[in-house]
C-alpha positions as CSV (number, residue, x, y, z in Angstrom):
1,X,217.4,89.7,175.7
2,X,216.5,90.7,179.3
3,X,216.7,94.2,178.4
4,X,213.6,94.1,175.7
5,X,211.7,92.6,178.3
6,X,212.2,95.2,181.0
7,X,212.4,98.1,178.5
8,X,208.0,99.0,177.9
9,X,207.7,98.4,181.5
10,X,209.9,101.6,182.3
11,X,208.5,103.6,178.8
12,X,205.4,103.1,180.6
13,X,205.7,104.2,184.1
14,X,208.1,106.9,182.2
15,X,205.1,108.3,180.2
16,X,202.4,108.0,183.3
17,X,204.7,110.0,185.0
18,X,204.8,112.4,182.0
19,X,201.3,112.2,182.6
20,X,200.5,113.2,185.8
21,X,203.2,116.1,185.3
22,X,201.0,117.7,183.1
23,X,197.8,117.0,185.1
24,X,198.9,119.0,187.8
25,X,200.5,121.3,186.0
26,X,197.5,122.4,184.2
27,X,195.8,122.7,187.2
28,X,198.5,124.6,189.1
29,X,197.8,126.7,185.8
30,X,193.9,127.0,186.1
31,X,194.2,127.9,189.7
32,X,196.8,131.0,189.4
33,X,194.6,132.8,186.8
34,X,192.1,135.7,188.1
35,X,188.5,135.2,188.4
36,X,186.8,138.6,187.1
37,X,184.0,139.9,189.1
38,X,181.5,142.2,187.5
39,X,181.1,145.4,189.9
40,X,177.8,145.4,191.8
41,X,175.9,149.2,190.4
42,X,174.3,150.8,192.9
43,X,170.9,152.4,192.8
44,X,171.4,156.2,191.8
45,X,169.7,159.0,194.1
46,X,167.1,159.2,190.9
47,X,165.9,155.9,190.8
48,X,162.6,155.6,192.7
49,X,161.7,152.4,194.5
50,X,160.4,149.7,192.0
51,X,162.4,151.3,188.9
52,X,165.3,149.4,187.9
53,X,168.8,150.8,186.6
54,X,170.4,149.7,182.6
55,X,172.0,147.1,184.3
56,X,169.3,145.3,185.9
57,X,166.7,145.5,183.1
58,X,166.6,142.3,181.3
59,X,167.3,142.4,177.2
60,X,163.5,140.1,175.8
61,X,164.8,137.1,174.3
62,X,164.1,137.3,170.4
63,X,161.5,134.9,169.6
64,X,162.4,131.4,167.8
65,X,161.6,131.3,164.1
66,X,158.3,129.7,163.8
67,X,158.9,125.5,161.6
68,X,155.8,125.8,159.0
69,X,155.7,122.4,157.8
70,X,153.9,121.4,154.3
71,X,153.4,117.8,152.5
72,X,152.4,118.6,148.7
73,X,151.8,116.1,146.3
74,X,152.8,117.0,142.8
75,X,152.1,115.2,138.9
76,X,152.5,116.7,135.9
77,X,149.1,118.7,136.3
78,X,149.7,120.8,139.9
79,X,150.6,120.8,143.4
80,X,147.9,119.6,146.1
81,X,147.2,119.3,149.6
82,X,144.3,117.0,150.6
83,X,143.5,116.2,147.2
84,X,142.8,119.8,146.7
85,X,144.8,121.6,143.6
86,X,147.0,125.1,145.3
87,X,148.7,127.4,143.5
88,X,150.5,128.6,146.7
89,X,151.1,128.1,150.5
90,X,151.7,131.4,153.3
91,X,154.5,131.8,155.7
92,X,155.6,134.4,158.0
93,X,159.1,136.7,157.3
94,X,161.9,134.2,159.3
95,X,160.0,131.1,159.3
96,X,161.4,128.0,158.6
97,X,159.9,126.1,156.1
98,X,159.7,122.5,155.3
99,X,158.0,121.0,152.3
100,X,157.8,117.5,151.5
101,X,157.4,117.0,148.0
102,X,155.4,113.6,147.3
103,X,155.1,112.7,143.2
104,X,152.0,111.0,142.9
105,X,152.0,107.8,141.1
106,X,149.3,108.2,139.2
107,X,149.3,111.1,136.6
108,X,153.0,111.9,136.3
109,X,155.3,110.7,133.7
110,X,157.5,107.8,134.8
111,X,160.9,109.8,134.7
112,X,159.4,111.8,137.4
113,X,159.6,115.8,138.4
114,X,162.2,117.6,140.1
115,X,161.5,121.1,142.2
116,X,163.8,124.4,142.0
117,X,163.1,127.4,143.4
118,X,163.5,129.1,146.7
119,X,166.9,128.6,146.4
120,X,165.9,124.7,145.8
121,X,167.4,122.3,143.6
122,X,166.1,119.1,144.2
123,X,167.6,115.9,142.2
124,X,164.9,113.7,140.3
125,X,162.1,112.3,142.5
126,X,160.5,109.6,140.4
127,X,157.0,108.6,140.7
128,X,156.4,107.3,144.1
129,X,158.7,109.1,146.1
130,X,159.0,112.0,147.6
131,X,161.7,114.6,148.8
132,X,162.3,117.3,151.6
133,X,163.3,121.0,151.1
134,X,163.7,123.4,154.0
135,X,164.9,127.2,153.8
136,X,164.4,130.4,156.1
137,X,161.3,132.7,154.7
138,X,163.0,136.0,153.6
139,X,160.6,137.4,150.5
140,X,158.2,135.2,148.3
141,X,159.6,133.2,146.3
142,X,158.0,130.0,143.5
143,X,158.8,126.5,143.4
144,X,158.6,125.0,139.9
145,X,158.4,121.3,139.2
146,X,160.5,120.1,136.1
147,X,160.0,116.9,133.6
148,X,163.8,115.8,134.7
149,X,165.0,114.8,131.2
150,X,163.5,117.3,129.2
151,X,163.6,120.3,131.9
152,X,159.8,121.1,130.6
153,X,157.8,123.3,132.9
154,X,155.0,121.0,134.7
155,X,153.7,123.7,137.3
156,X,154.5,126.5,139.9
157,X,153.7,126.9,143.6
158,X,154.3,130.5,145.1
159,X,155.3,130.9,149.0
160,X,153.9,134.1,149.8
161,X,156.0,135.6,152.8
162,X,154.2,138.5,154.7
């Protein structure tokens, strides 16, 4: 019986030892390996004062894509944005852009619309509600809402890219 006591107390100084083997084993590791040094270029006999060589010139950091951001409320009749009816919205080539559908209450049948398009397929946003899309601008492209139980055509909205 006194062995069952005795025995986790040496598995676990058995395994911290295991432990700290590989610890400093890893490190003894780390240390041995090379460090590679990039060789320093010197100026050439060409290169005036104030000119820089390849290696120094920096490379311009490609611009981030530009987030174009849209809420459009939809009913069976049309897309708008501040109660104003649209037909479409402009983006840039590499934008990223970010509609929030919001189905107006008033106006649209109670089953609600869905949006596809743009490489969009949005479930069933009822009457009320409202749904986020987001893609990457590549070519224009049109979003058209959908009577979800029926798939009848309610209305289209082109992104223009340019």
């Amino acid at each position: 019986m006194g062995l069952w006591r005795v025995l986790p107390i040496i598995l676990i100084i058995f395994l911290s030892g295991c432990v700290s083997q590989i610890s400093e084993t890893q490190m003894s590791e780390q240390q041995t390996q090379p460090v590679q040094e990039k060789p320093i270029q010197q100026p050439t006999e060409n290169t005036s004062q104030g000119e820089s060589t390849p290696s120094q010139e920096q490379l311009p950091m490609p611009p981030l894509p530009t987030i174009r951001e849209f809420t459009i409320e939809a009913d069976d009749r049309g897309f708008y944005i501040d109660n104003k009816d649209i037909s479409s919205v402009s983006v840039s080539k590499g934008d990223i852009v970010k509609i929030t559908f919001r189905v107006r209450e008033a106006g649209t049948y109670y089953g609600g619309l869905d949006f596809r398009g743009c490489g969009q397929d949005t479930p069933d946003v009822k009457p009320g509600a409202s749904i986020d899309i987001q893609f990457t601008a590549d070519s224009t492209c049109t979003i058209t809402s959908y009577w979800p139980s029926s798939g009848v055509v309610k209305d289209s909205i082109q992104v223009i890219v340019s």
